[in-house]
C-alpha positions as CSV (number, residue, x, y, z in Angstrom):
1,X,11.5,-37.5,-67.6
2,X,8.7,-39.7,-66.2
3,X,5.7,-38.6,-65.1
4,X,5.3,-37.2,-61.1
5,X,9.3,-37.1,-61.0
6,X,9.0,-33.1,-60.5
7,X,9.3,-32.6,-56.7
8,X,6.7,-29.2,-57.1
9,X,3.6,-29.4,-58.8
10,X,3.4,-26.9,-61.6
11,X,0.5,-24.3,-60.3
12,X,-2.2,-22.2,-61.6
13,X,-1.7,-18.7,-59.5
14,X,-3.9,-16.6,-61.2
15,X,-6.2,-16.4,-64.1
16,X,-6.8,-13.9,-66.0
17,X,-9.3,-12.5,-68.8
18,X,-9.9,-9.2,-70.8
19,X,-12.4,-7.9,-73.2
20,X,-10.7,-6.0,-76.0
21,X,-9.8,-2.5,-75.3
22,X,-8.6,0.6,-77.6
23,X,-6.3,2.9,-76.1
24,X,-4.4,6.0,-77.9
25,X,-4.5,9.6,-79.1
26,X,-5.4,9.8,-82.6
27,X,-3.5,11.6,-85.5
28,X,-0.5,11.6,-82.5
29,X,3.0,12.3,-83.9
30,X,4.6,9.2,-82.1
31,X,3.9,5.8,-83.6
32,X,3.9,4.6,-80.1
33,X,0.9,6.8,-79.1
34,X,-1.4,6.1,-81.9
35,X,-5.0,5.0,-81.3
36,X,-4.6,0.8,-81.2
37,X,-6.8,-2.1,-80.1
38,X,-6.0,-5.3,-77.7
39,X,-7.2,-7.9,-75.8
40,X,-4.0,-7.7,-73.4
41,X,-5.0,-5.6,-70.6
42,X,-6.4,-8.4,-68.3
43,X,-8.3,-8.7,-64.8
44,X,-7.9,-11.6,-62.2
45,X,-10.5,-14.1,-62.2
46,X,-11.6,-14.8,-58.5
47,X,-13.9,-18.1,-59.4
48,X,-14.0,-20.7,-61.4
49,X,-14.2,-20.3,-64.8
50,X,-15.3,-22.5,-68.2
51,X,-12.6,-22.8,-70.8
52,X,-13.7,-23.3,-73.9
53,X,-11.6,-25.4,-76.7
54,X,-10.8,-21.4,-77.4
55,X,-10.3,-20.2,-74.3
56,X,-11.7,-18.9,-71.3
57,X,-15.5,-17.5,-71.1
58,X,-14.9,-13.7,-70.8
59,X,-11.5,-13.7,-72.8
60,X,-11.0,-11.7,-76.0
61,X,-8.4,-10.8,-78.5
62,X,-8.3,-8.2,-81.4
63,X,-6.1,-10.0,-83.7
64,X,-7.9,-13.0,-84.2
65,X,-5.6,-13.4,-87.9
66,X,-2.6,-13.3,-85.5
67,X,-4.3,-14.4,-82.2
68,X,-6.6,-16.8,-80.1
69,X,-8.3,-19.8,-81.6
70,X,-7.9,-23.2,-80.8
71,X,-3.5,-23.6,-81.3
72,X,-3.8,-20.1,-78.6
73,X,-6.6,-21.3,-77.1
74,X,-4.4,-20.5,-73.3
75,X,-1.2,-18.4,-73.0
76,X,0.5,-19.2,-69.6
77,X,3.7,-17.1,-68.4
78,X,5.9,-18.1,-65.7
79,X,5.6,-15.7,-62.9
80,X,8.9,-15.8,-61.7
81,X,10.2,-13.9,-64.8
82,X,8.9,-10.6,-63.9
83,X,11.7,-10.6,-61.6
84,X,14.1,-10.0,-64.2
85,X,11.9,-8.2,-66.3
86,X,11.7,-5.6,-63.0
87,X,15.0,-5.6,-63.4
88,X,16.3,-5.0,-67.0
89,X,13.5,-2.5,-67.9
90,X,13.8,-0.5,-65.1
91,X,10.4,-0.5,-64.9
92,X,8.2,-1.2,-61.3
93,X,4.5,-1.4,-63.4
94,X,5.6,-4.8,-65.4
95,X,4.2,-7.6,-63.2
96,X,1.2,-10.3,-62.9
97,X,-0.3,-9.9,-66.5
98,X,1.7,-7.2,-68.4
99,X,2.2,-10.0,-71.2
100,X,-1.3,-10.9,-71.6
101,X,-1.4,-14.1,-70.2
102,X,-4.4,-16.0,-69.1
103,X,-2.8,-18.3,-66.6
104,X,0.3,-16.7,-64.0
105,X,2.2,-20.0,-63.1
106,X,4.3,-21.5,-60.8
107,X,7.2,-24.4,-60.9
108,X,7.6,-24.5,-64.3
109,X,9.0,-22.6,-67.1
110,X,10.3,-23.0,-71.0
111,X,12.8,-25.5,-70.0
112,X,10.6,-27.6,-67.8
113,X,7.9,-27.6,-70.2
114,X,7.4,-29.7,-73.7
115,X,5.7,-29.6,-76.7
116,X,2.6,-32.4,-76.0
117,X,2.8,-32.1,-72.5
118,X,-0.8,-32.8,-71.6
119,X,-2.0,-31.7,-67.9
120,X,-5.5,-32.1,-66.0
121,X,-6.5,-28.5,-64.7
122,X,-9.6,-28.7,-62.7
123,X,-12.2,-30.4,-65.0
124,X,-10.4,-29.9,-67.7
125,X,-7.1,-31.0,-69.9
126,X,-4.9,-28.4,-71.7
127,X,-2.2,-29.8,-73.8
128,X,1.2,-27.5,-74.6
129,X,1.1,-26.4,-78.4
130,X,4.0,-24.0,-78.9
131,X,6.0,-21.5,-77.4
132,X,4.2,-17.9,-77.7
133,X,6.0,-15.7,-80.0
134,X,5.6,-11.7,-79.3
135,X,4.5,-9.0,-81.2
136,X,4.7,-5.9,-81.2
137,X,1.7,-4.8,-78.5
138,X,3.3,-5.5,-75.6
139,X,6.3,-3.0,-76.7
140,X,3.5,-0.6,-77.4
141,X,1.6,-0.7,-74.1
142,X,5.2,-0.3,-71.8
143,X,6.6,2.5,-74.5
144,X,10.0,0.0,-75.2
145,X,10.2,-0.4,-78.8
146,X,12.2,-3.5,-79.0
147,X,10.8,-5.4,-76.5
148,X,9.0,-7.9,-78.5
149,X,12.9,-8.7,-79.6
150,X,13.9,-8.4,-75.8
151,X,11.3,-11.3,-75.4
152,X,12.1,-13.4,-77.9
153,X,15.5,-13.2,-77.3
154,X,15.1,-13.5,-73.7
155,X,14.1,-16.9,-74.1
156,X,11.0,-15.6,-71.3
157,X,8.3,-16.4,-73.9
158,X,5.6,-18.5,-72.3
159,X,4.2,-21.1,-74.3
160,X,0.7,-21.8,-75.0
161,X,-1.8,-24.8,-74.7
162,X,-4.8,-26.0,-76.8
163,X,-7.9,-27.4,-74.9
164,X,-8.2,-31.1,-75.3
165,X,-11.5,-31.3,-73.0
166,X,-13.2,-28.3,-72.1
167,X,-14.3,-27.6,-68.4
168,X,-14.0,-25.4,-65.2
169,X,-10.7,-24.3,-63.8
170,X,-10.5,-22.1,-60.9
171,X,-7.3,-20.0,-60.1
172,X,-4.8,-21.4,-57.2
173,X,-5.0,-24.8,-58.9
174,X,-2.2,-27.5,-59.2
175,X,-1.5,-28.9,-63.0
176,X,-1.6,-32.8,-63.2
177,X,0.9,-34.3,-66.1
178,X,-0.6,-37.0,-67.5
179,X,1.7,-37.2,-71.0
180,X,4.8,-36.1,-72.3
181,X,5.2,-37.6,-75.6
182,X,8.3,-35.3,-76.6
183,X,10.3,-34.7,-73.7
184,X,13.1,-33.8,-76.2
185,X,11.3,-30.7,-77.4
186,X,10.9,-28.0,-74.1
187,X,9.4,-24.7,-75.6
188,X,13.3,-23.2,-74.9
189,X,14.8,-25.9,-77.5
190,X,11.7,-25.2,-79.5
191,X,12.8,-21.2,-79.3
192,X,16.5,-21.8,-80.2
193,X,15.7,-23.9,-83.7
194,X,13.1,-20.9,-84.5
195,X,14.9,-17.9,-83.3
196,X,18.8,-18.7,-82.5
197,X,20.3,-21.9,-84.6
198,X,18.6,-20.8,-88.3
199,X,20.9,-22.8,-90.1
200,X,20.4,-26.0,-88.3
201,X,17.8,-27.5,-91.0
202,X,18.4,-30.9,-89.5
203,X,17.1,-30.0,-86.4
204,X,14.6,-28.2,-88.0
205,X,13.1,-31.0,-90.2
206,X,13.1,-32.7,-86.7
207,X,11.0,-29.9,-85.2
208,X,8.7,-29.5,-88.1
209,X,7.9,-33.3,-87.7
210,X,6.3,-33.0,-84.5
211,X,3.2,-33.6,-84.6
212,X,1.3,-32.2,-81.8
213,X,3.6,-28.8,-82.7
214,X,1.2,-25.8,-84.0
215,X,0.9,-25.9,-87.6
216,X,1.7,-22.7,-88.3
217,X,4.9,-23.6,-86.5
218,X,5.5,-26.3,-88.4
219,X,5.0,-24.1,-91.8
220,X,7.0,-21.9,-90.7
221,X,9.9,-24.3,-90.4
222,X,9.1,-26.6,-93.6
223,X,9.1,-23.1,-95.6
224,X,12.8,-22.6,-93.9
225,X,13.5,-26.2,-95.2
226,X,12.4,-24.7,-98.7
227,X,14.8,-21.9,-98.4
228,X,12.0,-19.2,-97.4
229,X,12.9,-17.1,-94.7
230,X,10.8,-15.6,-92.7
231,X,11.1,-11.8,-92.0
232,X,9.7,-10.8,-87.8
233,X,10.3,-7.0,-88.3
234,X,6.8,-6.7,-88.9
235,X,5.4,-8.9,-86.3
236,X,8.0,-7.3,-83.1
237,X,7.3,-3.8,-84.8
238,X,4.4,-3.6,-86.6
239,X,3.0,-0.1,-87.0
240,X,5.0,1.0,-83.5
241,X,8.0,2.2,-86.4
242,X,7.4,4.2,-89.1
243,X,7.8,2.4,-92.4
């Protein structure tokens, strides 16, 4: 794919930002209704806004072993999938934000989107890093268990970008690409060698040679290559199950 060949420009909808919040009832029978802490529950940004080469000014996460810095420094989610979302959880309240993102977009989505893909936003130029992969607090703030699985599997991950020049975006904003360097490598081929086609080392060793990959991705995969696997129950379940 060459660059300007899309006939939409990808769009910035809305962006949001959250200081970390702790929610919960404590010494509470339920797993799911334990006292826990997140940076997830967001609010619309109505101006501009710096972003940082760790995110936007405002923004906060609790996890910051698991979370933020400058690989996470952006998590965009496509807006569109909140249709099915709607849908398959039964569940009217999941919309705009439920997944934490900073950036709600438009016209493009895990397939349209690559690893390296590097896009002026406002002043500044983000650059895709790797598809997001969930844990366990957005199963925790809806009450559904296994969704961090339902994501993944889904394929509806969002992806997010590090911060190659810092500067102010403001929401309703159209996303310039300037480079694609691996076109081959869309964050829904990135999800099938992590999640689906385990056995594939070939195609792994490709991945894992990607440079502008996250690195934790790319350990992740070389430790596969190594005969390591990697076990997700505690990352999609985390303290939401009793041990």
């Amino acid at each position: 794919m060459k660059v300007g060949d899309t006939v939409e420009e990808p769009h910035v909808h809305k962006i949001f930002t959250g200081k970390v919040k702790r929610i919960g009832t404590e010494n509470a029978s339920n797993p799911m209704e334990r006292p826990w802490e997140s940076g997830m529950f967001k609010q619309a940004v109505d101006d501009k806004v710096w972003l940082t080469k760790t995110g936007f000014t405002g923004d906060e996460v609790a996890d910051t072993k698991n979370h933020g810095g400058p690989e996470k420094a952006v998590f965009a989610y496509p807006i569109k999938h909140y249709t099915s979302w709607k849908e398959e959880l039964d569940l009217e309240s999941i919309d705009m934000s439920a997944m934490g993102e900073n950036m709600a977009v438009l016209e493009m989505d895990e397939f349209s989107v690559c690893i390296g893909d590097t896009y002026e936003l406002g002043d500044a130029v983000i650059q895709v890093s790797q598809p997001r992969q969930p844990c366990w607090k957005p199963a925790r703030r809806f009450g559904i268990v296994d969704l961090a699985l339902r994501i993944q599997n889904s394929g509806r991950t969002g992806w997010y970008f590090r911060v190659v020049k810092e500067g102010y975006v403001t929401p309703g904003t159209d996303l310039k690409l300037i480079e694609r360097p691996y076109p081959q490598w869309s964050i829904a081929a990135c999800n099938e060698v992590m999640h689906i086609y385990k056995d594939d080392l070939r195609t792994a060793e490709e991945l894992a040679s990607c440079d502008l990959l996250a690195i934790n991705w790319r350990k992740t995969l070389k430790k596969r290559l190594r005969g390591q696997s990697a076990n997700v129950a505690k990352r999609v379940f985390g303290p939401n199950k009793e041990a």
